[in-house]
C-alpha positions in Angstrom: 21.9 166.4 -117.5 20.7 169.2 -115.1 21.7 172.1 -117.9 19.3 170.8 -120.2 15.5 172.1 -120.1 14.0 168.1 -120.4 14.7 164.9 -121.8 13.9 165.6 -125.1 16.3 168.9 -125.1 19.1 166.2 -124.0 18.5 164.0 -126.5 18.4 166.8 -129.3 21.7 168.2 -127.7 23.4 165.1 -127.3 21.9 163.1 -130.1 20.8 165.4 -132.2 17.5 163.4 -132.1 14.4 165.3 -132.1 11.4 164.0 -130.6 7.7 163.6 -132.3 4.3 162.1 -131.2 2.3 160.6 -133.4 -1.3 159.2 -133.9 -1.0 155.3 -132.5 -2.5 154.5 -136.1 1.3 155.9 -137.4 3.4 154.0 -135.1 2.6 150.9 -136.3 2.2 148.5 -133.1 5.1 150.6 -131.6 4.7 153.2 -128.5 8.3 154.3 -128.9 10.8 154.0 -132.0 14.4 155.0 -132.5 14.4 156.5 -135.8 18.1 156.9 -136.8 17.7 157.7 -140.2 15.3 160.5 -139.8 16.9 161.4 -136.4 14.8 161.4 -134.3 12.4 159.8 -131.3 8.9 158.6 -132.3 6.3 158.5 -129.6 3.0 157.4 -129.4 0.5 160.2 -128.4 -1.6 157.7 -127.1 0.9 157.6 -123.9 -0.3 159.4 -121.3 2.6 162.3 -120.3 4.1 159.7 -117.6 4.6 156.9 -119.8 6.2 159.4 -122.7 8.5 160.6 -120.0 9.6 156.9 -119.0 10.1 156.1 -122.6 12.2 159.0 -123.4 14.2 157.7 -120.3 14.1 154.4 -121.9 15.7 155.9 -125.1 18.2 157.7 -123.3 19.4 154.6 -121.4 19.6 152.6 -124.4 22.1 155.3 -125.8 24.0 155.9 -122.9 24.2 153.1 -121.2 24.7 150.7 -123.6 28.0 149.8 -122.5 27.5 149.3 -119.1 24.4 147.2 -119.5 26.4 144.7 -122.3 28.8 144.5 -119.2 26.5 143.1 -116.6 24.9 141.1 -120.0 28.5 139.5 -120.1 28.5 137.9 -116.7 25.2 136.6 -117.2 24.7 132.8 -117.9 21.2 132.9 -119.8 19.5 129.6 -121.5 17.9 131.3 -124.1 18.3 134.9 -125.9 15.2 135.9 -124.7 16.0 135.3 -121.3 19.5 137.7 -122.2 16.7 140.3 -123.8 14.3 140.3 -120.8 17.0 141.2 -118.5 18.1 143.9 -120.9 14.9 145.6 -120.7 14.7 145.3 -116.8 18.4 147.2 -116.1 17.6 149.7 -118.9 14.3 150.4 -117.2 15.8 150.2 -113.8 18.5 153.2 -115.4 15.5 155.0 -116.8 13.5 155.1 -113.3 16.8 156.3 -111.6 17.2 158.9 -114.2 13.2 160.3 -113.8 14.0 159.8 -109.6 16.9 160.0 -108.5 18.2 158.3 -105.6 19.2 160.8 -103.4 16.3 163.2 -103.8 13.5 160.7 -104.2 14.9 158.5 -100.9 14.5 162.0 -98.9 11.1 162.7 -100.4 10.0 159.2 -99.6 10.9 159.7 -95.9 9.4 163.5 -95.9 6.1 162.1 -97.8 5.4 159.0 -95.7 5.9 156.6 -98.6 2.9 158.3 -100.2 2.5 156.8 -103.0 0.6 159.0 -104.7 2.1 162.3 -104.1 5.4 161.2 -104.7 4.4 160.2 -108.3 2.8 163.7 -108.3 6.2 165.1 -107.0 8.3 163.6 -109.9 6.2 163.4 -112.6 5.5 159.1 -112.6 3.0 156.9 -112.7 1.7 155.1 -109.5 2.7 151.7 -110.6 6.8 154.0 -111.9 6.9 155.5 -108.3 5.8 152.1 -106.6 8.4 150.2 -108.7 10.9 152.2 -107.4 10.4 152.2 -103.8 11.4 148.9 -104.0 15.0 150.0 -105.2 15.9 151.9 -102.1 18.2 149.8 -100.3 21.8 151.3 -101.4 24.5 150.5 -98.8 24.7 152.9 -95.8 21.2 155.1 -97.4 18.9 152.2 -97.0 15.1 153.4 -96.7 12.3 151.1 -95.9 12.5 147.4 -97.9 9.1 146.4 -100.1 8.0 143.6 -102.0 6.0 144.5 -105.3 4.2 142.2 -107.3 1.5 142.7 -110.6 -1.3 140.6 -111.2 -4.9 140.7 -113.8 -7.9 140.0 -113.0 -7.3 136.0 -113.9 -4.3 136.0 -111.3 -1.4 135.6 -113.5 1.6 137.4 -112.1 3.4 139.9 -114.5 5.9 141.5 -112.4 7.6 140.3 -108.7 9.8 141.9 -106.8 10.9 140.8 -103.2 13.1 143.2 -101.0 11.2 142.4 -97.9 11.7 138.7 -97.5 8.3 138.1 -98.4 7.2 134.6 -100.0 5.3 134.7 -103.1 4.6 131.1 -104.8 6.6 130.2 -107.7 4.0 128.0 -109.4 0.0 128.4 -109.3 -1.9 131.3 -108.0 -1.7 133.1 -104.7 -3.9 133.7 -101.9 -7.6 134.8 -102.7 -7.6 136.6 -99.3 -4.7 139.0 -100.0 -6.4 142.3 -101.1 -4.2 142.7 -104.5 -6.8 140.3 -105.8 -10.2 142.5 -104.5 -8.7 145.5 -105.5 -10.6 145.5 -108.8 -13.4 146.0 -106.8 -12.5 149.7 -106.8 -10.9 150.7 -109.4 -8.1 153.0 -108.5 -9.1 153.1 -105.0 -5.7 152.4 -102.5 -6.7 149.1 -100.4 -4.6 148.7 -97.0 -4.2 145.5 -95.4 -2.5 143.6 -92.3 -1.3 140.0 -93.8 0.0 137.1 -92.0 2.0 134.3 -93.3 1.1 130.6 -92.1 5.0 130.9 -89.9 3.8 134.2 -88.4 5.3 136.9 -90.4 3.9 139.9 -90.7 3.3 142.4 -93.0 1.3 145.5 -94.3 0.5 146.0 -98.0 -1.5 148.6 -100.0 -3.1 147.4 -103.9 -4.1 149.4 -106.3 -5.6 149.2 -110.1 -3.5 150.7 -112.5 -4.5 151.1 -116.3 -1.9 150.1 -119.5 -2.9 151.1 -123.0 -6.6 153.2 -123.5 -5.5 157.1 -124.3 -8.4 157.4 -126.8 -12.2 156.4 -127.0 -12.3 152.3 -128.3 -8.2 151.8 -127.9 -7.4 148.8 -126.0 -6.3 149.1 -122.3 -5.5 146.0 -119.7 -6.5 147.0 -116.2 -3.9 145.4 -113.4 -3.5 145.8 -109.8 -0.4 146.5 -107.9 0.4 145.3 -104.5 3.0 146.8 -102.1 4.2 146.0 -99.0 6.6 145.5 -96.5 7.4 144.0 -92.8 4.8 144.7 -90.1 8.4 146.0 -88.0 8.7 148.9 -90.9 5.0 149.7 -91.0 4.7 152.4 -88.8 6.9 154.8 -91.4 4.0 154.7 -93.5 1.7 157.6 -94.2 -1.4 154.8 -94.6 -0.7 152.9 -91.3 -1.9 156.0 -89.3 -5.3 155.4 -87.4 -5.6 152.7 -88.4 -7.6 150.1 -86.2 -6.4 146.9 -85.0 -2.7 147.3 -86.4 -0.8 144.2 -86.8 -3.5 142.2 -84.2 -5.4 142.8 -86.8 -3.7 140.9 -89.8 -5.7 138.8 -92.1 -4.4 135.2 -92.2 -3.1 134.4 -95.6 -1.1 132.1 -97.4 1.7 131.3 -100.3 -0.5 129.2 -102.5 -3.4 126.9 -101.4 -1.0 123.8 -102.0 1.6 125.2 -99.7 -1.1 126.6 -97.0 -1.7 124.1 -93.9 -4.9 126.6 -93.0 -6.9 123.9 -92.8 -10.4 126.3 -91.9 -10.1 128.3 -94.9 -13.3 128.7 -96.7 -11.4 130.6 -99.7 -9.7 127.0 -100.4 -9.3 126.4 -104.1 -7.3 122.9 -103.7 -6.1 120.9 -100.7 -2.3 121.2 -99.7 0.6 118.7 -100.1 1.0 116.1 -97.7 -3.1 116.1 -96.5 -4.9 113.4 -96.7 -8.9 114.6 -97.4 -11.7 113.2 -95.2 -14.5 111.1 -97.6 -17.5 112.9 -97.6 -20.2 109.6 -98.3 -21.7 110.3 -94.9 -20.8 114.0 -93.9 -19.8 117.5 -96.1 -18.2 119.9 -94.2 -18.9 123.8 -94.8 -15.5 123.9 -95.9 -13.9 123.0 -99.2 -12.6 120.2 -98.1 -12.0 118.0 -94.7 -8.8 116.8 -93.5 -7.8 114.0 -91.6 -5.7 114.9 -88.5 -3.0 112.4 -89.6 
């Protein structure tokens, strides 16, 4: 695709598709639609010039990649179609973030830049939450850079995306640790927060959260506001442009765990329910200043 000016100079070349943006009132609930009879691509204008890039990357791995997706589809076992669909839109995504940053040239940027963040998604034209994303893809045999975990959250604390290349533990049901800074980063709104986290067995790790904004792109259109946490080992930390001067260092960690059911931190004041297998102290005679006393047994 290198002879061709842009995405949308591919897809007219290739496709013969030319590309539009429209008012979000004429898409109709769409941000992106494949207009075969009319030949061409629809966007929203409402998309800010990051998210029109992705989705003309989206298009294009849709057409050209069709075939190789329905392959990996075909060893699939999936329980429902949706399930088929889901994972369908995650490798055509995964195709379309490969195609915006490629592996070779974004792997040595990442390296040059410090894993910022930030100025790589200034480099290659991407969002934060784009450039985060696919950080976490890095770890092709023999060109491995460092491993991340990624997860997405709202302001209520219900998980939207998770990704785990760094062996960290994220809880499969409930919500997760209060202390963990992904959840306080809505404090500041766009504002990168930094963090030392241990697990209750010791690991360590260093995670930066950040707000990110879907939807909006015109006065009184809707937007969600999520934060973004990522992260990786304590061991890998030190390759990263935000660990520098900064105090304390893994020492310095904040104690956090999986889920309050699975957390034996039995002096946590940020306790929202007690964990399995504790038996809680009555409290007819005494309260604790905690949410809840344990008995030693």
């Amino acid at each position: 695709m290198e002879e061709h000016e842009s995405l949308a100079g591919y897809l007219k070349a290739r496709h013969d598709l030319r590309t539009r943006r429209l008012p979000p009132e004429r898409m109709v609930g769409s941000i992106r639609r494949l207009d075969r009879h009319g030949k061409q691509v629809l966007l929203s204008d409402g998309l800010d010039a990051a998210s029109q890039k992705f989705q003309l990357a989206l298009q294009v791995a849709y057409l050209e990649m069709g075939e190789e997706i329905g392959e990996v589809l075909a060893g699939g076992r999936f329980a429902t179609e949706s399930g088929e669909r889901l994972t369908r839109r995650a490798l055509a995504s995964y195709a379309a973030a490969a195609l915006l940053m490629p592996y070779a040239a974004f792997a040595r940027a990442a390296e040059a830049r410090r894993y910022d963040v930030e100025a790589l998604a200034r480099q290659f034209g991407a969002s934060f939450e784009q450039t985060a994303h696919r950080l976490t893809t890095l770890q092709k045999p023999g060109h491995e850079r460092v491993p991340f975990f990624f997860i997405r959250v709202d302001p209520a604390g219900n998980v939207s995306k998770r990704l785990d290349g760094a062996g960290f533990r994220f809880a499969r049901h409930g919500g997760g640790c209060p202390l963990w800074s992904v959840h306080t980063a809505f404090r500041t709104p766009r504002e990168i927060v930094t963090q030392w986290l241990e697990l209750p067995d010791g690991q360590r790790f260093f995670s930066i959260a950040r707000t990110v904004t879907a939807g909006g792109g015109a006065f009184g259109a809707p937007r969600v506001e999520r934060a973004i946490a990522l992260g990786c080992a304590a061991e890998h930390a030190d390759r990263l442009i935000y660990t520098a001067n900064q105090p304390g260092g893994p020492d310095a960690a904040t104690p956090i765990g999986v889920t309050c059911r699975l957390c034996q931190r039995t002096e946590c004041a940020a306790r929202s329910e007690p964990p399995i297998g504790r038996q809680i102290l009555a409290d007819d005679i005494r309260r604790t200043s905690l949410p809840f006393g344990f008995s030693d047994a």
